[in-house]
C-alpha positions in Angstrom: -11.8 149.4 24.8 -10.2 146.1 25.3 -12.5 144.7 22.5 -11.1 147.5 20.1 -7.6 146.3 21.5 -8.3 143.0 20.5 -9.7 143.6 17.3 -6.5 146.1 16.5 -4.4 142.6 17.2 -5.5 140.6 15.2 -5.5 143.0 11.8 -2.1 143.0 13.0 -1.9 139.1 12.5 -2.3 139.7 8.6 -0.2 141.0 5.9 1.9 143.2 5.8 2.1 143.2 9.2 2.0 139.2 9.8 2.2 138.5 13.5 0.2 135.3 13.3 0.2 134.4 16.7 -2.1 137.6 17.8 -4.5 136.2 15.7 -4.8 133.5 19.1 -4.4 136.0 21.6 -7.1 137.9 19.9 -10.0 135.0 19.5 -8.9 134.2 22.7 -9.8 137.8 24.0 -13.0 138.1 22.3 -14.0 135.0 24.1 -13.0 135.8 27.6 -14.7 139.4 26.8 -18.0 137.7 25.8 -17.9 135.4 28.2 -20.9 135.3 30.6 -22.5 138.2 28.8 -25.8 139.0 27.5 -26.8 138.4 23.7 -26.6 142.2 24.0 -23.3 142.6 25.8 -21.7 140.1 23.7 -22.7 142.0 20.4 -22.0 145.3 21.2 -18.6 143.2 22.3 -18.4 141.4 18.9 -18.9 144.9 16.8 -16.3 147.0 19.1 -14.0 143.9 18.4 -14.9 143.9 14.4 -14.5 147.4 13.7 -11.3 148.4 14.5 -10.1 145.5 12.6 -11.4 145.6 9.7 -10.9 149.0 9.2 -6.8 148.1 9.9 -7.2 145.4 7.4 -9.0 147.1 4.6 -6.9 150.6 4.9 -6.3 149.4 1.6 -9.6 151.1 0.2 -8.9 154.2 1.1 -7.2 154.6 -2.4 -11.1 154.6 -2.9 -12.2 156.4 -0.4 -12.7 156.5 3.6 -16.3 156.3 3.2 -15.6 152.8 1.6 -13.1 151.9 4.0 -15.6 152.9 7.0 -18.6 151.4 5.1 -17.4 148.4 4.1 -15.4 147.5 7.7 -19.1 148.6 9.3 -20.9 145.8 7.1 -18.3 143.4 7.8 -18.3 144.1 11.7 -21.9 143.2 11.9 -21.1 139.7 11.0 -18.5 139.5 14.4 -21.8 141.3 16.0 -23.7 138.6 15.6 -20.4 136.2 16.7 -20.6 138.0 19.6 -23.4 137.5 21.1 -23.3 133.6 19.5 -20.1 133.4 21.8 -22.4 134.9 24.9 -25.2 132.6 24.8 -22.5 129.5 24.5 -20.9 130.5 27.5 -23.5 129.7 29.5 -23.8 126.3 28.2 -23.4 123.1 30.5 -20.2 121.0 30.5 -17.4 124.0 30.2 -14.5 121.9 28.9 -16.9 122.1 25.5 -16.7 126.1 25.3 -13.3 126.5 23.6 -15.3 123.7 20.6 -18.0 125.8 20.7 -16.0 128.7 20.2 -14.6 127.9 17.1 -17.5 126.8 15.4 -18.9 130.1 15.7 -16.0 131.6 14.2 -16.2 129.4 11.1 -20.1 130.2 11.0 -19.4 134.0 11.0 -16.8 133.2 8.0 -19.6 131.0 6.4 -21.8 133.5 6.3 -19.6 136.5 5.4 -17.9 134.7 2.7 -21.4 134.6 0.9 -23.3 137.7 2.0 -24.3 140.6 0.7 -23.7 140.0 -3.0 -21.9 137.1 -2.6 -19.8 137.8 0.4 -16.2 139.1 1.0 -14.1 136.5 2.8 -10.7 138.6 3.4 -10.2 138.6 7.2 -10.4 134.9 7.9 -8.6 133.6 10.4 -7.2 131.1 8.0 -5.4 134.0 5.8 -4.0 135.0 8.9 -2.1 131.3 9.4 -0.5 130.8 5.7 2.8 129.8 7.4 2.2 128.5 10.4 1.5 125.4 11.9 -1.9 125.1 11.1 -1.6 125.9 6.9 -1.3 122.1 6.5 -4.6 121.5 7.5 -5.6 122.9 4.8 -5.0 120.0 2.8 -7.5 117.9 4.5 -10.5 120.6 5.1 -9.2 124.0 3.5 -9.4 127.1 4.3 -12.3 126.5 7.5 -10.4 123.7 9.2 -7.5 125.8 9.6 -9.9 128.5 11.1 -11.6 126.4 13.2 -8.1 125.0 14.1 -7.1 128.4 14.8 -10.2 129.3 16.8 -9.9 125.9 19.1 -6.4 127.0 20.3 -7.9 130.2 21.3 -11.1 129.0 23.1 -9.0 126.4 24.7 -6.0 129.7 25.6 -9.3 131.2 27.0 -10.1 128.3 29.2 -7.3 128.1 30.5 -6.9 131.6 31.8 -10.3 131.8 33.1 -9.5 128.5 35.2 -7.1 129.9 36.9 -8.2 133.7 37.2 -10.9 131.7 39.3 -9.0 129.6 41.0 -6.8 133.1 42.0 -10.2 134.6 43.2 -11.3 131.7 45.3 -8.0 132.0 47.3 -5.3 129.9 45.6 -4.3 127.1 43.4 -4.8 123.9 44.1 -3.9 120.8 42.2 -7.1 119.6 41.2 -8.3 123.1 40.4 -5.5 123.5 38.0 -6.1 120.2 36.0 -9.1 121.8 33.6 -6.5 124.5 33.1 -3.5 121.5 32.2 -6.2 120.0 29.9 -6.8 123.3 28.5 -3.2 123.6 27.4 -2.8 119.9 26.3 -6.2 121.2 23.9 -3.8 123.9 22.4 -0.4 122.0 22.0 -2.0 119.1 20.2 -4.3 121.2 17.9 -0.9 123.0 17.2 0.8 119.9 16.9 -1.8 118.4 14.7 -0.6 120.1 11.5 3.1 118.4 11.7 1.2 115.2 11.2 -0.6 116.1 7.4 1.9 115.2 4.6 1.9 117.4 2.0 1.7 115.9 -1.4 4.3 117.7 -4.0 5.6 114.8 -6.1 4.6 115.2 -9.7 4.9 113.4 -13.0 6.2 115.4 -15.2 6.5 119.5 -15.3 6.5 122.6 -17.6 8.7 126.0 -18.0 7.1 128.7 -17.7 7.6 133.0 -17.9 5.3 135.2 -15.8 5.5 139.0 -17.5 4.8 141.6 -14.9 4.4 144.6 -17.7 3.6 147.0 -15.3 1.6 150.1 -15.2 2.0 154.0 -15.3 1.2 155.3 -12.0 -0.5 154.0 -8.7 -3.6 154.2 -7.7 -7.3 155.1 -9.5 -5.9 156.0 -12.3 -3.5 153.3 -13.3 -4.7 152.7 -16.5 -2.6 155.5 -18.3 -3.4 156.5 -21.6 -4.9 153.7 -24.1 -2.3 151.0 -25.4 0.1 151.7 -22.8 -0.6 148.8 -20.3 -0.7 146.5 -23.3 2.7 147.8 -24.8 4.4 147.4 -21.5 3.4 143.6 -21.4 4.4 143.2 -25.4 7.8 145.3 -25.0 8.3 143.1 -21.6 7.6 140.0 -23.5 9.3 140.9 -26.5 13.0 141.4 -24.6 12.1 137.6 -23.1 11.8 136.4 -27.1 15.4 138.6 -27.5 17.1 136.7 -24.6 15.8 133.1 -25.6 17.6 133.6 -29.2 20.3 135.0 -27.4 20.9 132.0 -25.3 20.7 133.9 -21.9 17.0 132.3 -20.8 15.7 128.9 -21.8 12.7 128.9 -24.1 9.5 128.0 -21.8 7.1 126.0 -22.8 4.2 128.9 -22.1 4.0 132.6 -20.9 1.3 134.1 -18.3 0.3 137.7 -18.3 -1.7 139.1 -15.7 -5.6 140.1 -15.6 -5.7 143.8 -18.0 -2.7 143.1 -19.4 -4.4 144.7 -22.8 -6.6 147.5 -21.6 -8.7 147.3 -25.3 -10.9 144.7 -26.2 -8.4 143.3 -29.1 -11.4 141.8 -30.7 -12.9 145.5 -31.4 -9.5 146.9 -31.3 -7.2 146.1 -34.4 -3.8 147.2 -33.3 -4.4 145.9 -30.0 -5.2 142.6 -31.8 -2.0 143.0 -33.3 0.4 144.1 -30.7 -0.7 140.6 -28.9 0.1 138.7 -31.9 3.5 140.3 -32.5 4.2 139.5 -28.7 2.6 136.2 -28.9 4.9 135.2 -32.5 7.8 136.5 -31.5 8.0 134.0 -28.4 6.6 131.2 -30.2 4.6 129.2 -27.6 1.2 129.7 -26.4 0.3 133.0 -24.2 -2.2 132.9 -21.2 -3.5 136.9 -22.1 -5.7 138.7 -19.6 -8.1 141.4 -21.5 -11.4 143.1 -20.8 -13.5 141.9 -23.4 -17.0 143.6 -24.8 -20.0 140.9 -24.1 -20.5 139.4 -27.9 -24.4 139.6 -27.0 -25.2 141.7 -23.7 -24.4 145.3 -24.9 -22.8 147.9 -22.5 -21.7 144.7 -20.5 -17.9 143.7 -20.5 -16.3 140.6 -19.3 -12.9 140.1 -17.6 -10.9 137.0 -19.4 -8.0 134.8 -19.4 -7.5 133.9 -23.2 -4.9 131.0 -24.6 -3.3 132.9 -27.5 -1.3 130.6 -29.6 1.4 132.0 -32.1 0.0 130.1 -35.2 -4.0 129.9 -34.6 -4.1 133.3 -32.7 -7.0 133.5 -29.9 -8.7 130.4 -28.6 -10.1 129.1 -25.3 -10.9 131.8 -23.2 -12.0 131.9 -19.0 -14.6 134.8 -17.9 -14.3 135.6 -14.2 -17.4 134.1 -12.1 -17.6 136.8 -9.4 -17.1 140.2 -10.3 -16.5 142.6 -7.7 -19.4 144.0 -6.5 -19.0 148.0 -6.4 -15.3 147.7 -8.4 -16.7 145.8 -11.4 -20.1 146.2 -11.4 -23.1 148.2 -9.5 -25.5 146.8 -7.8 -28.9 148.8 -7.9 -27.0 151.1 -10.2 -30.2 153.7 -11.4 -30.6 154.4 -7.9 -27.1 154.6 -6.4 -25.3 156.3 -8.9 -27.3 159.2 -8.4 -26.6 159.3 -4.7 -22.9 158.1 -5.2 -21.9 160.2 -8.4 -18.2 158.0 -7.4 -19.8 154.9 -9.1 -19.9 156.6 -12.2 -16.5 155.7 -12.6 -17.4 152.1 -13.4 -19.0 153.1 -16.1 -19.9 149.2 -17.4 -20.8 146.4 -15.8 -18.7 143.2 -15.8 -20.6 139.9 -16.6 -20.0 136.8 -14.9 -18.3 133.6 -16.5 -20.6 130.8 -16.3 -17.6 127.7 -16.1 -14.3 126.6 -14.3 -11.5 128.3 -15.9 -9.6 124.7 -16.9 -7.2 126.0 -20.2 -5.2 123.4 -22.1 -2.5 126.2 -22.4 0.8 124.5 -24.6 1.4 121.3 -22.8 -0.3 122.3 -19.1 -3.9 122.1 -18.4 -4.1 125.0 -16.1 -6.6 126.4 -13.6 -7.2 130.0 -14.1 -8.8 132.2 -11.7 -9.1 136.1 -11.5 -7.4 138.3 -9.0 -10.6 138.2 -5.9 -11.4 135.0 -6.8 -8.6 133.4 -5.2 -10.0 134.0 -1.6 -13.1 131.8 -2.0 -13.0 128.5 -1.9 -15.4 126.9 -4.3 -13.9 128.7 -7.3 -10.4 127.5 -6.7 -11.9 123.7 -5.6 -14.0 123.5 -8.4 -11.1 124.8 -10.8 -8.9 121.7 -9.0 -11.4 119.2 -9.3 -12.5 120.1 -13.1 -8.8 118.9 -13.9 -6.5 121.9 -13.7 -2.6 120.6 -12.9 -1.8 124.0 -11.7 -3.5 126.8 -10.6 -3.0 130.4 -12.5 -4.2 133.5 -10.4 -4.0 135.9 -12.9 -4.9 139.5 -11.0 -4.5 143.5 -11.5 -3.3 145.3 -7.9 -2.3 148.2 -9.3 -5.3 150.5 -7.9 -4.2 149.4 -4.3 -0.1 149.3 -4.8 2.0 149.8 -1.6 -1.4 149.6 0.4 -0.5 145.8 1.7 -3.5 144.1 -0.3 -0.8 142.5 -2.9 0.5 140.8 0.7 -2.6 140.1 1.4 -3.8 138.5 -2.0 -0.2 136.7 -1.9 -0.7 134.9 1.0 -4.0 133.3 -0.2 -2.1 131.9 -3.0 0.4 130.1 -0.5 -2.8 128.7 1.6 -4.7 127.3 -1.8 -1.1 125.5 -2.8 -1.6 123.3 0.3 -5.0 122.5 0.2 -4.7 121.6 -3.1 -1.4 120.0 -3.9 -1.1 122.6 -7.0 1.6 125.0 -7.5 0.2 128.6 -8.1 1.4 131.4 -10.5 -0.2 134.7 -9.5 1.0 137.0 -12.5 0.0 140.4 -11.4 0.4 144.3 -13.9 2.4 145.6 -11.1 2.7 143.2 -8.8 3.2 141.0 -6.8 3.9 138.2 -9.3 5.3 134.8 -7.7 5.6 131.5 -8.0 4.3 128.9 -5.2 5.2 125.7 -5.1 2.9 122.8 -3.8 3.9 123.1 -0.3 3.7 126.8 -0.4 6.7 128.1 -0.6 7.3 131.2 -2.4 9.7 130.1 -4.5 10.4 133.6 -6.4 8.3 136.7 -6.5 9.0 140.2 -7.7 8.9 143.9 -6.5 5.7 146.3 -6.8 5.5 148.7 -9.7 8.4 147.3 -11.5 9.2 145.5 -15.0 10.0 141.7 -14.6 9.6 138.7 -15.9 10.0 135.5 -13.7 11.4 131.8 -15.0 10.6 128.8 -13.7 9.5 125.1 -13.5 6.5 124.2 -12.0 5.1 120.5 -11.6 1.9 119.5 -13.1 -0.1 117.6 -10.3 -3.0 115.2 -10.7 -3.5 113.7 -7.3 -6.1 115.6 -5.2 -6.1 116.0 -1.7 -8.5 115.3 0.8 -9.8 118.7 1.1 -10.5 118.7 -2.6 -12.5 115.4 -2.2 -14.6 116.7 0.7 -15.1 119.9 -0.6 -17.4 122.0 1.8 -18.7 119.5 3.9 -16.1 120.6 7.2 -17.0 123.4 6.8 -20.6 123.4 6.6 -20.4 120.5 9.5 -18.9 123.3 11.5 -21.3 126.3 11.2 -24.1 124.3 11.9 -22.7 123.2 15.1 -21.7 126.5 16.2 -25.5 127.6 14.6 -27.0 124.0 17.0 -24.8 125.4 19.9 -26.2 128.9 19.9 -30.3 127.3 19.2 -29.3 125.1 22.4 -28.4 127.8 24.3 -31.6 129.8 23.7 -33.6 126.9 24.7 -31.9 125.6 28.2 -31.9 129.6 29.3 -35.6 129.9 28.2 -35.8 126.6 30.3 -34.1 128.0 32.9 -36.6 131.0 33.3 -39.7 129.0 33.1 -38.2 126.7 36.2 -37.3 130.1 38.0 -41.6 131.3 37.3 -42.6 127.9 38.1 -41.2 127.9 41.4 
């Protein structure tokens, strides 16, 4: 039960809820709770912690389905199973001051390996998404997304050393000086890992810098159904940008220097789809500079496959560069071991095509920015964004559709990503959604505007174009596989002095 507590707290760090500092008492819970455990104990531990929380976090998918809420939360748990009884076995290792390190490089293993399992992993729930304003975000900039989680995870081992110190001390009959002082060093552990992310400056100082318009067309209605009838998803995005073109002759909005629509902002294929084809290029003329346009796009080759792309629509030469997203969603986009599942889950019937996967960074000379584009999901894992970075892109685009899970608190959820991947990267980020939430992030990630869900808006602003990278961008995902394998070295270690141990014990 106090597992299931725990795990409750710490969904409770995230969006839209956002009580980061549970996410400490929570690591440090699971650690006391595991503590001194079996392998067993500490698993059964690590799924009664996992469970609960993932099924607060992902209430989300219940748009869906609870069966995909339940399913999905169960998979995910098993990963914090396996933490769990980690977190056991390292316990019992010698030299306790080392627990609390040992600690949180088993939490940035678990993330390691959730991030990229089944199907290419899911990585919402990581401690890092929980700390996007807090300070520890700044240590993103030097090993992203894990070094903030391990960050994270070393103030809440070291939380847990400290109270198990001196609940010790309390049951051996009182507090002593010298007892206390592991305790002290315990705390001095957490203030200076706290402290440490006041110490990272955060490069924002650009060059030069462009205007730019992010149209939030919206959609019909909420839910599975968004979509609406045929055109209408695309109309709101031309009628949204078309009132834009109408204020910039009037003299009520400067002209910017390129516009952003969001992933399905043209529910046709406009390359099959004539007046599709044409509605965009009425839109795209009537502003006059170059349109980022997201569009679901029949596979020129691969029939009964469609991809999901960001395409550079410019008002005299019409359609140009294009990105396709790398990872479609597995389940939402396409179906793995379709044949056989459909048959059992007559629900996946309602992807009725697959979406094929982009081969390339999405780096778009779009008017005079060279932008980094990357679709909805994408934005929580790290390699797409990094690579986008380091390919060139002076800004990062999230272009994304949240309309199937309005009002749920995933648009919170995605949002805060974008603020975390504006620090380790030194990039402002766009995120242009259909319905919401659009903002704009500056390089230290601020939210500098953002709009309301289910609503027509467009946003204004000035962004700066960045070339510089940051450390984080230069070591790419060496932290954080440094990390795992030490929490992986820790556990093997384990193993072998307790198999030790018993050997002595038979010997004698």
């Amino acid at each position: 039960m106090l597992a299931a507590v725990s795990g409750l707290a710490l969904g409770f760090a995230f969006p839209p809820f956002g009580v980061w500092p549970l996410s400490l008492a929570a690591v440090a819970a699971l650690a006391l709770l595991t503590h001194g455990r079996t392998a067993r104990q500490g698993a059964w531990t690590g799924f009664a912690f996992g469970l609960p929380f993932f099924l607060l976090l992902l209430k989300w998918l219940s748009v869906v389905g609870w069966d995909a809420v339940v399913g999905l939360s169960v998979i995910e748990a098993a990963f914090l199973a396996l933490m769990g009884a980690g977190l056991a076995l390292v316990s019992r290792l010698p030299v306790p001051a080392l627990w609390p390190l040992w600690t949180a490089c088993l939490w940035v293993t678990e993330e390691w390996a959730r991030d990229r399992a089944p199907f290419g992993g899911f990585p919402w729930g990581r401690l890092a998404f929980a700390n996007t304003g807090t300070p520890y975000t700044p240590l993103a900039a030097l090993g992203g997304a894990p070094l903030v989680t391990f960050a994270v995870a070393l103030t809440g081992g070291a939380l847990a050393s400290a109270v198990l110190v001196l609940w010790r001390l309390r049951g051996a009959g009182g507090l002593s000086p010298r007892g206390v002082l592991p305790a002290a060093g315990a705390v001095v552990v957490c203030a200076a890992v706290t402290a440490a992310g006041f110490a990272v400056p955060i490069p924002t100082a650009a060059d030069d810098s462009v205007d730019i318009a992010v149209v939030q067309g919206n959609v019909q209605q909420a839910g599975m159904d968004f979509l609406g009838r045929p055109m209408m998803i695309l109309n709101n995005h031309v009628k949204a940008t078309l009132d834009l073109a109408e204020d910039v002759k009037a003299g009520r909005i400067a002209k910017p220097d390129l516009v952003i629509w969001p992933e399905n902002a043209s529910d046709l294929d406009p390359f099959q789809y004539r007046e599709a084809y044409a509605r965009i290029d009425e839109a795209v003329k009537a502003i006059g500079v170059p349109v980022l346009v997201g569009a679901l796009v029949d596979h020129p080759t691969k029939q009964g496959y469609v991809q999901n792309q960001g395409i550079v629509w410019d008002p005299r030469s019409g359609p140009g560069a294009s990105y396709t997203k790398q990872h479609p969603v597995p389940f939402g986009e396409y179906v793995p071991f379709r044949p056989q599942l459909s048959k059992i889950i007559t629900r996946l019937q309602r992807v009725p095509r697959d979406f094929y996967p982009g081969d390339h960074t999405g780096v778009l000379k779009v008017g005079p920015a060279r932008l980094g584009d990357v679709i909805c999901f994408e934005v929580a894992y790290d390699e797409i964004v990094r690579d986008t970075v380091n390919a060139g892109a002076r800004a990062i685009v999230v272009q994304t559709n949240n309309a199937t899970y309005g009002r749920s608190g995933q648009p919170e959820q995605q949002l805060v990503m974008s603020k975390l991947r504006a620090i380790e990267h030194g990039r402002p980020v766009i995120t242009a959604a259909t319905s919401g939430i659009s903002a704009v992030v500056s390089p230290d990630g601020t939210i500098e505007q953002r709009t309301k869900e289910f609503t027509q808006d467009v946003l204004t602003a000035r962004i700066p174009l960045r070339d510089g990278t940051t450390p984080a961008d230069r070591v790419g995902a060496i932290p954080e596989w440094v990390l795992a394998m030490v929490g992986v070295l820790s556990c093997a270690a384990a193993i072998m002095i307790g198999r030790r141990g018993r050997m002595d014990e038979k010997g004698q």
